[in-house]
Steps between C-alpha positions, in 0.01 A plus 500: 500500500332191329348206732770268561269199496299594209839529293576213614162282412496681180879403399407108631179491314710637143749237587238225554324605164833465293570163675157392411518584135836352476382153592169566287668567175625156391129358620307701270771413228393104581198605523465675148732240307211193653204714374652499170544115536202456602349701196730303260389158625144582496553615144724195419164287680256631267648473196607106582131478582351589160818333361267167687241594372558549132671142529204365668231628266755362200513181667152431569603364890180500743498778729611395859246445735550754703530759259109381412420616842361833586710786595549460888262761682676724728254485898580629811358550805434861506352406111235286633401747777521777232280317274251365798445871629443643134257236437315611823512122644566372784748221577203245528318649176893506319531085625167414333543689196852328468297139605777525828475527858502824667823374685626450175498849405578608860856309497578660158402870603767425774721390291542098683350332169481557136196420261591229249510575110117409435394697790742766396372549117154545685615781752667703177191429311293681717678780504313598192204356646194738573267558779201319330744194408621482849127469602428259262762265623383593897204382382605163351499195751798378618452170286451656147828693435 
């Protein structure tokens, strides 16, 4: 003779399953029918862009100035560690490289504070920087940057 109570817990569990999937159903429906919006607007969104574009370039208006701008450079706090420790620099070393205090780069390590755009383009650029570059600029004093 079967278990009683694992008949039972099985029969609850199928019955919880089908109730589940029943209330599921019309969410994924939503859900698919919005992805497709979504897809159709971003396509819709690019084409009106180049649309302002073409008109622009026939026009001859002046770019915005905020489209002069550079792209915005993405920075976060695990980023500036990531880049600090790969560099081989310590958080003092990092500040005087960036012309910063070492607070400075403490607080954005820990996420309180976030570099400003000049100091920002610097961080990124040294990403590419090498060792003997990074010495170089160790080596500079404070006043000459």
């Amino acid at each position: 003779m079967p278990d009683l109570k694992q008949v039972l817990s099985d029969e609850i569990r199928r019955l919880a399953r089908k109730e589940v999937k029943l209330a599921v159903q019309p969410l994924q429906a939503n859900v698919v029918a919005l992805r497709k919006q979504i897809s159709e607007l971003k396509k819709a969104l690019a084409g009106t862009s180049r649309t302002i574009e073409v008109i622009r370039k026939d026009s001859g208006a002046p770019v915005r100035e905020e489209e002069e701008k550079e792209p915005r450079l993405r920075l976060n706090a695990a980023g500036i560690t990531r880049i600090r420790k790969k560099l081989k620099l310590t958080q003092g070393e990092f500040a005087k490289v960036l012309d910063v205090s070492m607070h400075t780069v403490s607080s954005w390590e820990k996420g309180r504070s976030y570099p400003r755009a000049g100091v920002k383009a610097r961080i990124c650029a040294l990403r590419s920087a090498g060792k003997r570059e990074i010495k170089a600029l160790l080596a500079v004093p404070e006043g000459e940057k």
